[in-house]
DOPA-777347 format. One record per residue: x negated, y negated, z of N, C-alpha, C in turn; residue in three letters. Coordinates in pm, whole numbers, plus 50000, padded with zeros to 5 digits. Each point is the difference from the previous one (the first is absolute). Layout:
<atoms>
XYZXYZXYZAla...
</atoms>
This chain:
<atoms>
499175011950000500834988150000499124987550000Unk499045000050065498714989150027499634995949857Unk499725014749926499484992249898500474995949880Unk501725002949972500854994149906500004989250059Unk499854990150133500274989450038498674991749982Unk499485004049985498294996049992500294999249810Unk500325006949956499814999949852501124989949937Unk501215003150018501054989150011499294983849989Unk499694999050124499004987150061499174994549918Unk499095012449958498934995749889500534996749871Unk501085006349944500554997549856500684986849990Unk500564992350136500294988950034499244990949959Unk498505002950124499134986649948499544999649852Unk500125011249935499454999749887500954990049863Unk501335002650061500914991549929500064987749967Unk500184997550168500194986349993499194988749952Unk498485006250006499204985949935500424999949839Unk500275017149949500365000349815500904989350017Unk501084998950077501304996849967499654980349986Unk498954998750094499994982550028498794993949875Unk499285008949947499194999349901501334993749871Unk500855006649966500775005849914500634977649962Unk500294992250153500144990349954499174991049960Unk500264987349876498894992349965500894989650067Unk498784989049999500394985050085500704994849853Unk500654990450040500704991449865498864995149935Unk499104998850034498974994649898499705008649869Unk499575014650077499675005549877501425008049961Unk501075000150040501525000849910499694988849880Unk499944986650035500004993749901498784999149865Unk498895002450046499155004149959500725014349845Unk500265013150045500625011449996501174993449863Unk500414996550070501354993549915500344988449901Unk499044991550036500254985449889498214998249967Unk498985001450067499284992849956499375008849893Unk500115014050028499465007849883500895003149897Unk500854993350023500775000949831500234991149962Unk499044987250004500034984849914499675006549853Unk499954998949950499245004049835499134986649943Unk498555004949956499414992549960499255007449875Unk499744994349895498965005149865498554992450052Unk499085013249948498754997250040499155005649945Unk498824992749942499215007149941498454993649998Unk499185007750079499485002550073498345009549959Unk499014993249956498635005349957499124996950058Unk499215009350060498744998250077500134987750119Unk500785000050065500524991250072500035007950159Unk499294992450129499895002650097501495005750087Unk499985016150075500865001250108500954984650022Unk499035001850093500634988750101500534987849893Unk500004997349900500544988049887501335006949955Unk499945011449981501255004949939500744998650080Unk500075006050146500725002650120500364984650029Unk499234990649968500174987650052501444992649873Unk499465004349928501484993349885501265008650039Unk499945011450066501375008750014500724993150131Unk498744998050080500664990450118500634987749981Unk499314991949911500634982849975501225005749865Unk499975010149993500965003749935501555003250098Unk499525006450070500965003050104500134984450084Unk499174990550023500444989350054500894989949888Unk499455004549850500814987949917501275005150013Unk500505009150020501515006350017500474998550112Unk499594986850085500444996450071500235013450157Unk499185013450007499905008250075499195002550137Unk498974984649994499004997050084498705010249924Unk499034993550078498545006949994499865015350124Unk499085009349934499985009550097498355001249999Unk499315006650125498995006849999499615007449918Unk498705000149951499345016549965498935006250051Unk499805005050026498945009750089499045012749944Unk498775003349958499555007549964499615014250058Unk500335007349998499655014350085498945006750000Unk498955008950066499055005050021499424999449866Unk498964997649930499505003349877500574994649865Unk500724989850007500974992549937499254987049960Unk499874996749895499044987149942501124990949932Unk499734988450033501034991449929498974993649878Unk498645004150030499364994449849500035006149916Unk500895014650012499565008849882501044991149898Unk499565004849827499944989449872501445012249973Unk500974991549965501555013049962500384995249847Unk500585005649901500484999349897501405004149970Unk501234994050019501305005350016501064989949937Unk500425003549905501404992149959501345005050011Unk500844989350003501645004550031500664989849968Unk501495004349933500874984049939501205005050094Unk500194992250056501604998950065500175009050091Unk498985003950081499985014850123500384991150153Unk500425009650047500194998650166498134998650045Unk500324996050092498074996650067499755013350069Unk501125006750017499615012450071499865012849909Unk500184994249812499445006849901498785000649983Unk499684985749984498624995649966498955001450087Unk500215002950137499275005850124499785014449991Unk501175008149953499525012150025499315002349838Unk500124994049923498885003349894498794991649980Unk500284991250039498404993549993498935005950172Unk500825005550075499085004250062499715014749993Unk500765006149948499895016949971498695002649886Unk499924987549968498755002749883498665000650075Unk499644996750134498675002750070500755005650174Unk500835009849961500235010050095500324994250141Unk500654988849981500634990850097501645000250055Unk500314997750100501334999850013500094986550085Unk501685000250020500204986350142501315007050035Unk500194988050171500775004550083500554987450065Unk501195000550000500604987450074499844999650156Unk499564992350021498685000750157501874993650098Unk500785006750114500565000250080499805003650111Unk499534985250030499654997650193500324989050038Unk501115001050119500494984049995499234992450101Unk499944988049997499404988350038498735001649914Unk499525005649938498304996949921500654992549884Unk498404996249982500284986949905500245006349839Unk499595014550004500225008949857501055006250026Unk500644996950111501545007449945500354998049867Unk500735010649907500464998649890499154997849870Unk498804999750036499105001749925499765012949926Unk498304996049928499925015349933498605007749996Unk500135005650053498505010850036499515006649878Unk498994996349927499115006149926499465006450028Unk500445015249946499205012550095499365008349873Unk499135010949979499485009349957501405013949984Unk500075006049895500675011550042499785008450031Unk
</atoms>
């Protein structure tokens, strides 16, 4: 009996952090929902990380959506040189293909009160 109650217990704690993970702060909802589906055409040669990422942002601010963070992840270069075009895509098109070309991904960074809430984590895949 001890130890269905002991196990019970444990499958508990194991839940509950899945379950509180599971919500995002309104930042990165909005993020999730409006800012990555502004659509912008872009085209884009030998042109720095961090420059591209930087027009998707004032892109997302000319749409009146505000400015967000970006953040680079372990082994993640914003100098590397990218080559990527797109006419009329969601930003969350043009992200997952202009960064899939040097084995890159991102992640909408949800932690509330930081200043990258709703931001976007440049990670390695």
């Amino acid at each position: 009996m001890r130890y269905w109650i002991g196990g019970a217990a444990m499958a508990l704690l194991m839940v509950i952090p899945a379950l509180a993970a599971d919500k995002e702060t309104p930042a990165a909802t909005k993020t999730r929902t409006e800012r990555l589906k502004v659509k912008v055409t872009v085209d884009w040669k030998n042109l720095f990380l961090r420059d591209c990422l930087a027009e998707l942002v004032s892109a997302m601010d000319d749409a009146g959506l505000g400015k967000i963070e970006l953040k680079n992840g372990t082994g993640v270069s914003f100098n590397s040189r990218m080559t990527f075009s797109a006419k009329d895509k969601p930003i969350e098109e043009v992200l997952e293909g202009l960064l899939k070309t040097n084995d890159l991904g991102y992640e909408i960074i949800s932690k509330k009160g930081d200043k990258t809430d709703g931001g976007l984590m440049i990670k390695k895949k």
